[in-house]
N, C-alpha and C positions, 0 to 999 in steps of 0.2 A: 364814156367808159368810167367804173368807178374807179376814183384816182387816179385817172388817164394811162390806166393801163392796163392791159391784163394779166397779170402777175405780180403778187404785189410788192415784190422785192428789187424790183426795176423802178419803181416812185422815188428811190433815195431818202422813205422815211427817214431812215434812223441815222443818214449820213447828213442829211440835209441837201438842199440846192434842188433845181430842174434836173430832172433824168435825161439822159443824152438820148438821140432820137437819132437810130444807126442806117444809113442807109444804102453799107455794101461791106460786105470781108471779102481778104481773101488770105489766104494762109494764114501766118498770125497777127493777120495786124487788121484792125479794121477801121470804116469812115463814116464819121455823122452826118448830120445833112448839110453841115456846115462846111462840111469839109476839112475839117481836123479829124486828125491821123491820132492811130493809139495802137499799143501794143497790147494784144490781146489774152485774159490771162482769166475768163470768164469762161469761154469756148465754148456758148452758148450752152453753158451751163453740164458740159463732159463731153460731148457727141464730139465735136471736134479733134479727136485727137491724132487724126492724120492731119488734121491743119481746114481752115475752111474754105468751100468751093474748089475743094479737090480735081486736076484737070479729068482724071481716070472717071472717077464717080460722076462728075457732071455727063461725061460724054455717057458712060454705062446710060443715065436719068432720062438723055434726050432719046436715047435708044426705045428706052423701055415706054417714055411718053407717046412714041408713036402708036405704038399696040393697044395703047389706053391709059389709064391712070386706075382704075379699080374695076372690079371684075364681080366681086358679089359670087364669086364660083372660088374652086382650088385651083393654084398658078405652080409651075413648075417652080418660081424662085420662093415660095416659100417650103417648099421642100428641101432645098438646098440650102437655106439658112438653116433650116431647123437639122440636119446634119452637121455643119457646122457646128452648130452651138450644143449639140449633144456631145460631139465629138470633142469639143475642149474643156467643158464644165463638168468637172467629175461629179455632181451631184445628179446632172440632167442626164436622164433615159431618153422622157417623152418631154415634149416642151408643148405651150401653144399660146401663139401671138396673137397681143392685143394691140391695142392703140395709144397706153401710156403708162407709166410708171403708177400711177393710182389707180387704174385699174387692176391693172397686175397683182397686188399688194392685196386689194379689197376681194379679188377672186382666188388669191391664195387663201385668202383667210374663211373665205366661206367652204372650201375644198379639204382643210386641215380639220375644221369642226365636224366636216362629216366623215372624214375616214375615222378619227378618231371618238367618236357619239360625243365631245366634250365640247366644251363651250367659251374658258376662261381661255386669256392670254395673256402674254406677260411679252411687254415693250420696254423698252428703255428710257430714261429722260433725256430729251432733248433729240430722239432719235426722229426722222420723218419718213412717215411711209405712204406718201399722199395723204391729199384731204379726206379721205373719205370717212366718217365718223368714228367709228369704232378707234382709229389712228388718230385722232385731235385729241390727245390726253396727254401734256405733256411734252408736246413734240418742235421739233427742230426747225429749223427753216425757216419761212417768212414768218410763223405762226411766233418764233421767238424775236425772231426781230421786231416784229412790231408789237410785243411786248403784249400779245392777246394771253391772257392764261390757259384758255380752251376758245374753242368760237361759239358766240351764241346762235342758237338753232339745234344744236344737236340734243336730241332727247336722253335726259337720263338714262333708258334703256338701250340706247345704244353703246352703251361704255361703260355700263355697270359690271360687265367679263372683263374687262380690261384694266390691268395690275400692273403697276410702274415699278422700279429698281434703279437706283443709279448704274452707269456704264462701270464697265471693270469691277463689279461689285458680285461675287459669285455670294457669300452668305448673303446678301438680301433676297437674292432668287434660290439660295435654298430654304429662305426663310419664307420667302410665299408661295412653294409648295409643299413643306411644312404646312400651315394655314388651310390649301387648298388642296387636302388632298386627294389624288384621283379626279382633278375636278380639270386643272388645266390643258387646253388640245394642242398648243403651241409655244414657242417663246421666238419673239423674232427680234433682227436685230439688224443694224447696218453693221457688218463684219468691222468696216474702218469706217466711223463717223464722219462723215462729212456737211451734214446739217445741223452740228452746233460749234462749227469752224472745223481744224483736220483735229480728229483726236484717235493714236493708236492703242489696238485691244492687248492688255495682257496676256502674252499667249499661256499662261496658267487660266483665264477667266472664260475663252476658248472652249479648252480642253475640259474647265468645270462644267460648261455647257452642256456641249456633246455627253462629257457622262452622265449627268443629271437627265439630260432628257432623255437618253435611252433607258437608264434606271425607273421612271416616273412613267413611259409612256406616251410620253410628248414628241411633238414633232419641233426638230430644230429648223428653222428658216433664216438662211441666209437675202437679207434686200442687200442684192449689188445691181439695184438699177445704176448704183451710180461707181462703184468698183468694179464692175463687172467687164472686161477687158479693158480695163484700167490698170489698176496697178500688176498684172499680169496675163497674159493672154485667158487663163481658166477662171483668170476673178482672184476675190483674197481667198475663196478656200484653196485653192490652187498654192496662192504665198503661203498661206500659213499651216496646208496640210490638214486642215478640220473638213470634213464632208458633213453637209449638211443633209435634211432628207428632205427640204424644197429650196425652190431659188427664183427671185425674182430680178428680172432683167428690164434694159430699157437704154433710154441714150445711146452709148456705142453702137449698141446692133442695129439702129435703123440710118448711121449716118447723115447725122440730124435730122432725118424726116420723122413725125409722129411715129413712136413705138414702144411696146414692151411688151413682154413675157413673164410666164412662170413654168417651171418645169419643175421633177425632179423627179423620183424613183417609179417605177411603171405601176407595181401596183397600186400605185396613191393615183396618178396620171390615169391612168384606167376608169376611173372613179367619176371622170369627169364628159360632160354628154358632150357626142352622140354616145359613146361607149358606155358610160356610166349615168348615174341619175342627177350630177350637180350642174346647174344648169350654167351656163353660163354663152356669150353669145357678142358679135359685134359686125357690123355693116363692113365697115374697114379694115377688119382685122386680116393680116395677109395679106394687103393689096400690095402692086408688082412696084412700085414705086420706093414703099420703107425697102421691103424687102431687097431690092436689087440695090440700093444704097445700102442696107448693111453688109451685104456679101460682099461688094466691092470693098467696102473700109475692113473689114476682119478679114481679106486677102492680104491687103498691105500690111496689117498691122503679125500676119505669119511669115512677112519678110525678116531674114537675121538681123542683129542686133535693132532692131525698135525698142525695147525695152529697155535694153544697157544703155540707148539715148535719151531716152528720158529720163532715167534716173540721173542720169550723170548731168546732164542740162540743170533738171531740180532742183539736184542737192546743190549745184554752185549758186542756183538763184535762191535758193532759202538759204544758204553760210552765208551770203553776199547781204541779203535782208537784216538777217539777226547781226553782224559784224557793227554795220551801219548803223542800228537802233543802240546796240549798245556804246558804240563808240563816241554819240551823239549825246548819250546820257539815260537812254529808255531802258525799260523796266521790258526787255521782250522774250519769245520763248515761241517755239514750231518745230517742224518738222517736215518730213515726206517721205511716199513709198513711188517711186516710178514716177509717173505724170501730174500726182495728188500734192498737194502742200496746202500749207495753212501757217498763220504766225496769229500769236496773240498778244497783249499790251498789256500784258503780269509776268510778272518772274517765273510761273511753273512751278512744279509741272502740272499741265493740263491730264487730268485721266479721264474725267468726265464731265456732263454737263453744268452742275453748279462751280467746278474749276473756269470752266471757259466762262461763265458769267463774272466774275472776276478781274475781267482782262478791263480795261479805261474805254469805255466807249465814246468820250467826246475825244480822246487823243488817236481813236482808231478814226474818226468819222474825219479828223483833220489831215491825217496821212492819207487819207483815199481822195480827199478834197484835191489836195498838194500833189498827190502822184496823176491825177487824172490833169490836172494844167500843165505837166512834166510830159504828159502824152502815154500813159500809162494805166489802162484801164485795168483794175482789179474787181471783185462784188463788192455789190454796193453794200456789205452788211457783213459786219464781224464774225456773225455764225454762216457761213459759209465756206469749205471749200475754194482752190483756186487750181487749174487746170492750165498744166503745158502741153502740146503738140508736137510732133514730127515736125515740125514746120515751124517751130520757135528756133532762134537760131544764138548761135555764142552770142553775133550781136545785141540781139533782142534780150539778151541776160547781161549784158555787159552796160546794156544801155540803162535797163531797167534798176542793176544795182547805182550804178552812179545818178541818176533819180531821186535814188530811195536814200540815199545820202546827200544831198540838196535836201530835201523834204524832211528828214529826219534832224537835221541840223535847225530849222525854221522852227517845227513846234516847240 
């Protein structure tokens, strides 16, 4: 496997050292092959947020593996996710499931260009919306950690529509459609970034959006594959009150099984075959397995207070992090919304991608060194996000900060 992994953000490029080699979770804590224990803060990367190998969802999984594992026809449980997910995401009418967050993205964007006969988009720097070409301009995630500028392979024409902006930056995106105009079909965005570490949106650059794009003709796109019953049950348009006119989903709703969607207003949803003429298509898509794994995790996650627990769990373990860092002598600075956080190793504030480039990348790569021997797994990569669970507990924050002050006192 290239670089012994499949994903390439699991290698520890940019931390340095062997990647840990996991061999079971279970709520928040999980075990290597070794047999050392860690506090889990990765949560396979968001899906976890009821906690991992949930008793409910497993037993729901062995249920529904008797009946089969995929079906290649329509199952009743994706009708009932797709109610769900209609039902809480105010952007979403019609929805329909794929198999991952890059797909999702790369089939919204074939979908937006033809409702609207345009072609151009406008992405954000440092934002990640899968690999899929048109999306490697710029973008977030492993593609910044391992310091690619773009990947090679991808053809010039595939990204020659594709127009960057700094994040929070509303004149640059009025300035490229200025430039462009009547030319661009979309503007997409991670609502709250979390593939170039956490960075929150000004809710002025929001609201620039939404008006710009209804003014221009564009379609606004919310990617909460990774906010998307995270930091509130409806997603961040939900927190922050902006509706978008599509939306891309993924992680939470399939309860860590391969998953993702895009939905959003019916007559765009319409558009798309059998109904409409955009093609689009997947073997897996719907099968009874994601499906019944996200209905069971977005039942739990509609029990009362789950959100005022995460926040409030969060907020102690990010004051508890920055307390620590500054106390010790570091230069730190984060934040969080519900289950999301991030810290960075600059003073702040972070609004966008070239801020988070910034931050000390041999003194991040040293605290994640120092915290994972402390038994404290965080990402292995500064531009990333960090995810808490139902299933983290006062201790697992209490532990984690008195760590992170060992650890912080060391560098």
């Amino acid at each position: 496997m290239p670089g012994g992994v499949n994903s390439p953000v699991r290698a520890f490029n940019s931390v340095g050292g062997q990647p840990i080699f996991f061999d079971s979770v279970k709520g928040s804590h999980a075990w290597d092959v070794d047999g050392n224990e860690y506090i889990d803060y990765v949560g396979t990367w968001g899906p976890a947020i009821i906690g991992h190998a949930d008793e409910k969802v497993n037993a729901a999984l062995i249920e529904t593996l008797k009946r089969g594992t995929s079906f290649g026809a329509p199952c009743v449980a994706e009708n009932i996710l797709a109610e769900m997910v209609i039902k809480a995401v105010p952007s979403i009418e019609m929805v329909r499931f794929v198999n991952s967050g890059t797909e999702a993205c790369m089939s919204m964007l074939r979908l937006a260009r033809a409702f609207t006969r345009k072609e151009m988009i406008v992405k954000f720097e440092g934002c990640y919306h899968g690999h899929a070409d048109p999306f490697l301009v710029k973008a977030g995630s492993g593609v910044a950690t391992l310091g690619l500028p773009d990947s090679p392979g991808v053809p010039k024409g595939a990204t020659f529509e594709t127009l960057t902006a700094p994040f929070n930056d509303i004149q640059a995106v009025e300035k490229l459609f200025s430039q462009n105009k009547g030319q661009i079909a979309a503007v997409i965005l991670e609502p709250v970034v979390g593939n170039s570490g956490f960075i929150v949106p000004k809710m002025e650059f929001l609201e620039g959006l939404r008006e710009l794009t209804n003014a221009e003709g564009a379609l606004l796109v919310f990617d909460e594959v990774m906010t998307g019953f995270r930091i509130a049950y409806g997603g961040a348009q939900e927190y922050f009150g902006i509706t978008p006119d599509l939306t891309t989903l993924g992680k939470i709703i399939g309860g860590g099984l391969p998953v993702g969607a895009y939905g959003g207003r019916r007559e765009i949803m319409e558009m798309v075959a059998p109904a409409g003429p955009v093609y689009q298509a997947g073997t897996l898509s719907g099968n009874p397995l994601a499906m019944t794994a996200g209905i069971n995790t977005l039942q739990r996650l509609q029990q009362p207070g789950c959100y005022e627990y995460l926040d409030k769990i969060t907020g102690h373990l990010v004051q508890g992090l920055l307390e620590a860092g500054r106390n010790a002598g570091h230069k730190v600075c984060g934040g969080h919304i519900s289950g999301m956080f991030g810290i960075f190793f600059t003073e702040g504030p972070v609004y966008n991608f070239a801020d988070a480039e910034k931050g000390d990348a041999t003194k991040f790569a040293m605290f994640f060194r120092g915290m994972l021997e402390q038994g404290v797994y965080f990402a292995p990569s500064r531009f990333e996000a960090g995810f808490t669970s139902l299933a983290h507990s006062e201790q697992d924050i209490d532990f984690t900060i008195a760590a992170a002050r060992r650890v912080f006192e060391s560098l």
